[in-house]
C-alpha positions in Angstrom: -12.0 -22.3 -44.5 -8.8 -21.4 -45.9 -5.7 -21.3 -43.6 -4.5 -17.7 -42.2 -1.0 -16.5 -42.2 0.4 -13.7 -40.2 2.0 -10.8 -42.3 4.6 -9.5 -40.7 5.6 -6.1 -42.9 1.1 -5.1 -42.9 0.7 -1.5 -42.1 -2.2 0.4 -42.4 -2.0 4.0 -43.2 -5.7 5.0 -42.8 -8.2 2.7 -40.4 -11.3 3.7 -39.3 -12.1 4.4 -35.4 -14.9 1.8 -35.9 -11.9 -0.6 -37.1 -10.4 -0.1 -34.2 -10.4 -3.1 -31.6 -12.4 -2.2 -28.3 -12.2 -3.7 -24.7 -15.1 -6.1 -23.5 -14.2 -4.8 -20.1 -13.0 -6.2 -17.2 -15.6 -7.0 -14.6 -13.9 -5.8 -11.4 -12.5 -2.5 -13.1 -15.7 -1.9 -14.4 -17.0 -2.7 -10.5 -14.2 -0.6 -9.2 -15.1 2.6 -11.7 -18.6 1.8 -10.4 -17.5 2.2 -7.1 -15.7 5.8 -7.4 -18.8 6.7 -9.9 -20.9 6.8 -6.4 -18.9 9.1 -4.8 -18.3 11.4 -7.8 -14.5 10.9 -7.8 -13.4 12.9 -10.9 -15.1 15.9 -10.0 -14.0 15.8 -6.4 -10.5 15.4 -7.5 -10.2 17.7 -9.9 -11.6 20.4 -7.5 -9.0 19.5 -5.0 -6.2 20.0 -8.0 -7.6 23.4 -9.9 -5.4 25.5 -7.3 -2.2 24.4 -8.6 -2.2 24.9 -12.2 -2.4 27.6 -14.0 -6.0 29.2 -15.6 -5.2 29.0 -18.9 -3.0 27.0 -21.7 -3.0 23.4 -22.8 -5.4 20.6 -20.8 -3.1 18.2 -18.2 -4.3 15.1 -17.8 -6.9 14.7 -15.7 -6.3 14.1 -12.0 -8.8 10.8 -11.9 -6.9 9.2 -14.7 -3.3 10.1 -12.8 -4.8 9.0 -9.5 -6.6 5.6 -11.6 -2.9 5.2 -12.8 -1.4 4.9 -9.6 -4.3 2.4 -8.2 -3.0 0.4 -11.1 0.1 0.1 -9.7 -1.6 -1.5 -6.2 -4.2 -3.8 -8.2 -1.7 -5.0 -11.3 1.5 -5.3 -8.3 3.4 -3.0 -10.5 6.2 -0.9 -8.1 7.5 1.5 -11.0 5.9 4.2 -12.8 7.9 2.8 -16.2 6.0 -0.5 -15.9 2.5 1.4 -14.6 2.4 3.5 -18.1 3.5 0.3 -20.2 0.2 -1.5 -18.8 -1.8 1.1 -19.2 -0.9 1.4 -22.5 -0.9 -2.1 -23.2 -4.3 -3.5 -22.0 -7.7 -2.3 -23.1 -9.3 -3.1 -20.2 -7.4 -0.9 -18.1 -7.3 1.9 -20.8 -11.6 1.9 -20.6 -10.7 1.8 -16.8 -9.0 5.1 -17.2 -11.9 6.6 -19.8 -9.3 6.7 -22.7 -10.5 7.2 -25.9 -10.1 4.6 -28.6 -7.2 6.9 -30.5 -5.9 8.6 -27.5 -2.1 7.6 -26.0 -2.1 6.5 -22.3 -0.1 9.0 -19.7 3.8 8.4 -20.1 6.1 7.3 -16.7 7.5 11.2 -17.1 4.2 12.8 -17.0 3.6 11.0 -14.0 6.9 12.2 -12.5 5.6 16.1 -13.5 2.2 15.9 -12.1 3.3 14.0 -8.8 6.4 16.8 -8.3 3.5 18.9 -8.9 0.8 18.2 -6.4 1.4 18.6 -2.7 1.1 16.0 -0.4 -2.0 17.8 1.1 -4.1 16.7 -2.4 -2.6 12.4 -1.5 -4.2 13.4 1.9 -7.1 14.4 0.6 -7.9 11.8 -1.8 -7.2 9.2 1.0 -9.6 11.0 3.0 -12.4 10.8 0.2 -11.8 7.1 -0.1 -12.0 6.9 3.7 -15.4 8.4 3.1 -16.5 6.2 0.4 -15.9 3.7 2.8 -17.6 5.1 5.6 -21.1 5.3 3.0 -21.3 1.7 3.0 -20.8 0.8 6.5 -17.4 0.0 6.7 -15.8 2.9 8.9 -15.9 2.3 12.6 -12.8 3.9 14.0 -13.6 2.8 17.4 -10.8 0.1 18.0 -7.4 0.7 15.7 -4.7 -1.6 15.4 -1.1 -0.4 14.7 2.5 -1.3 13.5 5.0 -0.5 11.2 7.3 -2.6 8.5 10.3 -1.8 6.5 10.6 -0.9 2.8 13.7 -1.1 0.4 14.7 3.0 -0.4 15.7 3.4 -4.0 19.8 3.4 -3.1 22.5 1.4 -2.5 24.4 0.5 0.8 27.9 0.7 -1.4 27.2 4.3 -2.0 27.1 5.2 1.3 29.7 8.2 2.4 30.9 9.3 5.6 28.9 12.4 6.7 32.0 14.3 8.2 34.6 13.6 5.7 32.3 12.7 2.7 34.4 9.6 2.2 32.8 6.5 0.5 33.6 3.2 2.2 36.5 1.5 0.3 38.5 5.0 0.7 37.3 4.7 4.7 39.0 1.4 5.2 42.0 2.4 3.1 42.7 4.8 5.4 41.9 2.1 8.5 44.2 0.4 7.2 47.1 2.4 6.2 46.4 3.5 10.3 47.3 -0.2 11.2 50.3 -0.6 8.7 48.2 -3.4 6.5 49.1 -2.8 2.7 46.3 -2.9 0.5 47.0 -3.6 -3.1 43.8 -4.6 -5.2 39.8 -4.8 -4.0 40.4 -9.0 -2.9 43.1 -7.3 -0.2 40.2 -4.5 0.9 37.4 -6.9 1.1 39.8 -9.3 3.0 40.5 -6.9 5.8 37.4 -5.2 6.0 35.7 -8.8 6.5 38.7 -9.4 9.1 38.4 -6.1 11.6 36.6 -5.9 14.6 34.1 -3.6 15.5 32.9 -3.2 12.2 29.9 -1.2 12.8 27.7 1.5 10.0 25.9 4.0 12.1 23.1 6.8 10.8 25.0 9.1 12.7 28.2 8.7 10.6 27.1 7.4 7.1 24.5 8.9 4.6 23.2 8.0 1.3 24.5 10.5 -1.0 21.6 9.7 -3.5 18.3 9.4 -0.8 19.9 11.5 2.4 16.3 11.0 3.6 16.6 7.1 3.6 18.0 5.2 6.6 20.4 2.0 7.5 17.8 -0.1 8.3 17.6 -4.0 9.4 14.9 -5.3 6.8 12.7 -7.9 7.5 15.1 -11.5 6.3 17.2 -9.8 8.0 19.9 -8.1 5.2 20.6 -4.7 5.9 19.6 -1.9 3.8 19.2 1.6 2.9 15.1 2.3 4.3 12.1 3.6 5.0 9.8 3.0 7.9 5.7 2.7 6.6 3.2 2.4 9.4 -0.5 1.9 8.8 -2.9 2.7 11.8 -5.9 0.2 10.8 -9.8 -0.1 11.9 -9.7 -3.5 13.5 -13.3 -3.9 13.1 -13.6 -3.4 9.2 -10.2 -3.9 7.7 -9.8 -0.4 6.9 -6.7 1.5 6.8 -7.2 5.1 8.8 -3.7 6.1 7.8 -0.8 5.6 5.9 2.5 7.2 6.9 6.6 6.7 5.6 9.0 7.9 8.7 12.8 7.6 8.2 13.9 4.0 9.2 15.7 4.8 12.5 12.6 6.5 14.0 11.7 4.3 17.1 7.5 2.6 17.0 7.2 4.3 19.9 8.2 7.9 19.1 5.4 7.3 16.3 2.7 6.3 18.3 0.9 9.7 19.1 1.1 11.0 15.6 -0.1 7.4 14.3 -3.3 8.0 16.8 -3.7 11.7 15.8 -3.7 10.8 12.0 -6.0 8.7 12.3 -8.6 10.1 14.6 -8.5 13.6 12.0 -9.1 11.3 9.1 -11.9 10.0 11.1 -13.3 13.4 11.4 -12.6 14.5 8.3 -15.7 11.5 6.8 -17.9 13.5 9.0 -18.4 10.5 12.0 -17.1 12.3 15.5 -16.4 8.6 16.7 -13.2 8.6 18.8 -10.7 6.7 18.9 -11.2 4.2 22.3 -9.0 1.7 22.5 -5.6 1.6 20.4 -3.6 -1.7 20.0 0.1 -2.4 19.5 3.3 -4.7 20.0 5.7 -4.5 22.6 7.9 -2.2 20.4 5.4 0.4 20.7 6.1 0.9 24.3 7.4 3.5 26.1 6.3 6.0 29.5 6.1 8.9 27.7 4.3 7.7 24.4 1.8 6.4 26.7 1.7 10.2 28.8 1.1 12.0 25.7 -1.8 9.4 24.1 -3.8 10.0 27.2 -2.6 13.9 27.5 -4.5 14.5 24.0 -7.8 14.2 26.0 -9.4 11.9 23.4 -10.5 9.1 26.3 -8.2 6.8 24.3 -7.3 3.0 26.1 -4.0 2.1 25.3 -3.1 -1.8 24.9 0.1 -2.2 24.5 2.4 -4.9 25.2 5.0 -4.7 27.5 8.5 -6.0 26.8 10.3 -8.5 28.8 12.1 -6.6 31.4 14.9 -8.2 33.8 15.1 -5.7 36.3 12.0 -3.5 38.1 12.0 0.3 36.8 12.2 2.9 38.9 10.7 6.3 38.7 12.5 8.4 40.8 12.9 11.6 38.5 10.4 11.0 36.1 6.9 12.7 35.5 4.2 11.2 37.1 1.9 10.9 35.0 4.4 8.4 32.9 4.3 6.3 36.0 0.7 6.4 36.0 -0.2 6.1 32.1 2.4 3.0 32.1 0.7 1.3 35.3 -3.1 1.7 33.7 -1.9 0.4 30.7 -0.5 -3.1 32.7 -4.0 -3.6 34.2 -5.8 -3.0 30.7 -3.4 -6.2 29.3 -4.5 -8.2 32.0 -8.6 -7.5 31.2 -10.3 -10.0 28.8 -10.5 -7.7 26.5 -6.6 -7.4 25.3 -6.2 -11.0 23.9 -9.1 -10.6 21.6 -7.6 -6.9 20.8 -4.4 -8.3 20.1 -5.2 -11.7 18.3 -7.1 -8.4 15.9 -4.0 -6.5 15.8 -1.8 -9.2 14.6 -5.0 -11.2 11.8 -5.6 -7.8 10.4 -2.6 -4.9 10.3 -0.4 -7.7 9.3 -2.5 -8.9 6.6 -2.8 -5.1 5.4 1.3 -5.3 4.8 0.9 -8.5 3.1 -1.8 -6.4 0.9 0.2 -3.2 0.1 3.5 -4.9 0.0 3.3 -8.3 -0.9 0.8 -8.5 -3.4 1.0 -4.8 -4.1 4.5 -4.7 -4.5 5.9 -1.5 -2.7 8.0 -3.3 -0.7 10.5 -1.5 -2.6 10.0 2.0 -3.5 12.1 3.5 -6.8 11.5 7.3 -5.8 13.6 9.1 -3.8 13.1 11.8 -1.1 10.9 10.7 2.2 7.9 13.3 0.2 8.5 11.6 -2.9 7.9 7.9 -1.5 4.9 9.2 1.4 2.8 10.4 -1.8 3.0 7.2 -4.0 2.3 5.0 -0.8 -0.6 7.1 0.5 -2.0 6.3 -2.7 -1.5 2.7 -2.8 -2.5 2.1 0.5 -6.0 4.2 -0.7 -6.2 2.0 -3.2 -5.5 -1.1 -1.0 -9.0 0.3 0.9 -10.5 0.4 -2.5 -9.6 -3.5 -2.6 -10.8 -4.0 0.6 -14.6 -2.6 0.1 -14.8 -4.4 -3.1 -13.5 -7.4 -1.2 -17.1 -6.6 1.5 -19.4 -5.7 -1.8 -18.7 -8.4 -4.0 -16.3 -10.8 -2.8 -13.4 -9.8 -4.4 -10.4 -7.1 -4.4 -8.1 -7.2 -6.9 -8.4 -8.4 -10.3 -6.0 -11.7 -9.8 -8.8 -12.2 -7.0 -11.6 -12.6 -9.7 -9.7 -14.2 -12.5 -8.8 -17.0 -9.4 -12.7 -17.1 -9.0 -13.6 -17.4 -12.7 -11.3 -20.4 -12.8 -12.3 -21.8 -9.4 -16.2 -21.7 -11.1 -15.2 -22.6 -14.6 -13.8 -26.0 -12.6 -17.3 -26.6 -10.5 -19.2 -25.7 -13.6 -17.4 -28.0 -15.7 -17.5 -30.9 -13.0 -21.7 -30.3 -13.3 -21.7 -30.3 -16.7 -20.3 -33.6 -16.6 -22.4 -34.7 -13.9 -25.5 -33.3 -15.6 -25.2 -33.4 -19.2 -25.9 -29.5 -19.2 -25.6 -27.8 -22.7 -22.2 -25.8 -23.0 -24.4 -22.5 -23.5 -25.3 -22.9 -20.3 -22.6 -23.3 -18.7 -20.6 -20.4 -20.6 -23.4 -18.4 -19.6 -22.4 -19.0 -15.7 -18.9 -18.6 -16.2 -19.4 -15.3 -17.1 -21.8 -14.3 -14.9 -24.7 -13.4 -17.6 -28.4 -14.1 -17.2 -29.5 -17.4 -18.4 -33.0 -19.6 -19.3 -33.6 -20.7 -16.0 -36.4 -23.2 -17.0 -35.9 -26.7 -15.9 -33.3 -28.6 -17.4 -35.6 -31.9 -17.9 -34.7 -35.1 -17.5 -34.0 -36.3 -14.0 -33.3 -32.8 -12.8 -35.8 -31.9 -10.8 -34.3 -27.9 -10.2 -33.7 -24.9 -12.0 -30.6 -23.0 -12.9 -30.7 -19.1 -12.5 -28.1 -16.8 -12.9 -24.5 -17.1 -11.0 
């Protein structure tokens, strides 16, 4: 055979489509289109999008493929739509993922931009809803026991750009003026950082400073502690399956426990909207979830709902002199549910499995930081990772596995074992190919000593 070389000026003008180099598929996108195949995701979608475009002029792109685009984002741990559209148009697998034809150009980053300004977040709702019910046709929706909390994600601004909301100021013309007040002169940047770093009571309040860029985002404390312009992402979570009943983005200074009630009535609607009328009984969280009234208005919603939430170290006893009593009374039934046997398994749950869920959608998924902007713009790409992030997880119950990185690490974990047996054995390579990639093989016996059979992985 002679030796190839690579021909760097080649262009083709004319090749034929049958030419043209076609995926071999990748086995947990092909599981995964399986998967939304059963529940007729395409045409369900698309009905829930007719109303808002127009009856007549040029095709859009289909709603599955937009809404296949952003579950790439979850599955590949892509954050931006820029890098979303590049792999999409860059790997074949992905493109059969999202039904493209063999000539046809994958969705650019700006067309998602259009469609997603387009749709409302009612549609991001709803298609969370329908995953919700995939998930509740194969068993995996209880909704009986739900675990919640709440992390931090970086908003798509800067804390240098932040302005005074009274005066508009930005903050080196702020502590100019500080310190032409104090008689300090100020004659390059060095000088201003040097005093700034040197005041006391150096303090950047919500109620002073805004982002001029995001007003929606909030001075936050992240979680290694830097300080940063935020958003607040709270995930009310079905303790018994792993599955995410909702997905919400509040601005960053919202308190946990002004959250609570609408974190329990999200997810008891989306419970109802599967078709199961299971309530919600008992309802988990941290200490920084507590608070007398949040407690009053979860049991005042008549759902028969068992709070368990932690109390927080208190030095002094409260008093209740001109407060409601039924405060007073929710608070005082949710102490003697923590002391039950019940609350350290509830709470062992709570912290295994909504944790776990942010080290899925955030981590792994990378949307720890979000580059939209607007508190609408960042709740509709995050109620669509966090759906796919429930795709993961029933994949994860069906066949093992829930994102791709997850079956190329058990590919390589079986190409190892199969290799160490086919040392061990003197099997033919066929064979052991043939198991790597999970495709049927001669089970006969092997002869020799062997006295087994190998079928199919």
């Amino acid at each position: 055979m002679a030796l190839g070389k690579r021909r760097s000026d080649h262009q083709e003008l004319w090749v034929a489509t049958t030419s043209l180099p076609s995926s071999p598929g990748h086995p947990f996108y092909d599981a995964l289109n399986a998967l939304l195949g059963e529940t007729d995701f395409d045409r369900k979608v698309e009905a829930m999008c007719e109303p808002h475009y127009a009856k007549v002029g040029r095709p859009s792109i289909p709603p599955g493929v937009y809404f296949r685009m952003l579950f790439v984002g979850y599955f590949e741990g892509i954050s931006s739509q820029r890098g979303i559209a590049w792999r999409c148009q860059d790997s074949l697998s992905i493109r059969a993922f999202l039904g493209l034809a063999v000539d046809a150009r994958s969705p650019d980053h700006s067309s998602l931009t259009v469609i997603r300004k387009r749709l409302p977040m009612e549609v991001y709702d709803e298609v969370f809803t329908l995953v919700l019910s995939l998930a509740a046709s194969k068993g995996l929706l209880s909704g009986k026991l739900v675990g919640v909390d709440s992390t931090m994600i970086e908003a798509n601004a800067a804390m240098k750009t932040i302005v005074r909301r009274d005066t508009k100021e930005d903050w080196k013309t702020y502590v100019r003026g500080l310190a032409e007040e104090e008689g300090v002169e100020i004659e390059d940047d060095e000088d201003l950082r040097r005093f700034d770093k040197g005041r006391k009571g150096k303090k950047v309040s919500n109620k002073d400073w805004e982002s001029p860029t995001d007003p929606d985002a909030k001075i936050a404390k992240m979680k290694d502690g830097r300080t940063h312009l935020a958003y607040k992402v709270e995930h009310a979570i079905d303790l018994e399956h792993e599955i995410a009943l909702s997905a919400a983005v509040h601005p960053a200074d919202r308190g946990d426990a002004d959250t609570l009630p609408d974190a329990l009535l999200r997810a008891q609607g989306n419970v109802f909207a599967t078709g199961s009328s299971q309530l919600v009984e008992g309802l988990a969280a941290d200490k920084g979830y507590h608070k007398a009234e949040s407690l009053a208005e979860v049991e005042a919603f008549g759902l028969g709902t068992r709070t368990y939430v932690c109390v927080p170290d208190s030095p002094s006893r409260r008093r209740w002199r001109d407060k409601p009593r039924a405060w007073k009374a929710a608070t005082i039934r949710n102490r003697q549910r923590l002391r039950g046997s019940r609350n350290r398994e509830y709470q062992r749950l709570r912290s295994e499995r909504v944790e776990r869920s942010f080290a899925h959608s955030c981590e792994s998924g990378a949307s720890r930081r979000s580059w939209l902007r607007g508190i609408v713009n960042v709740s509709k790409r995050y109620v669509a990772h966090v759906a796919a992030m429930n795709l993961g997880t029933i994949l994860r119950k069906l066949i093992g596995v829930g994102t791709p990185k997850e079956m190329a690490d058990l590919r390589a974990a079986l190409a190892a074992f199969f290799a160490s047996l086919t040392a061990l054995m003197n099997l033919p390579p066929s064979r052991t190919r043939a198991l790597i990639e999970f495709e049927p093989i001669d089970t006969r016996p092997i002869g020799g000593d062997a006295a087994f059979a190998l079928g199919a992985a």
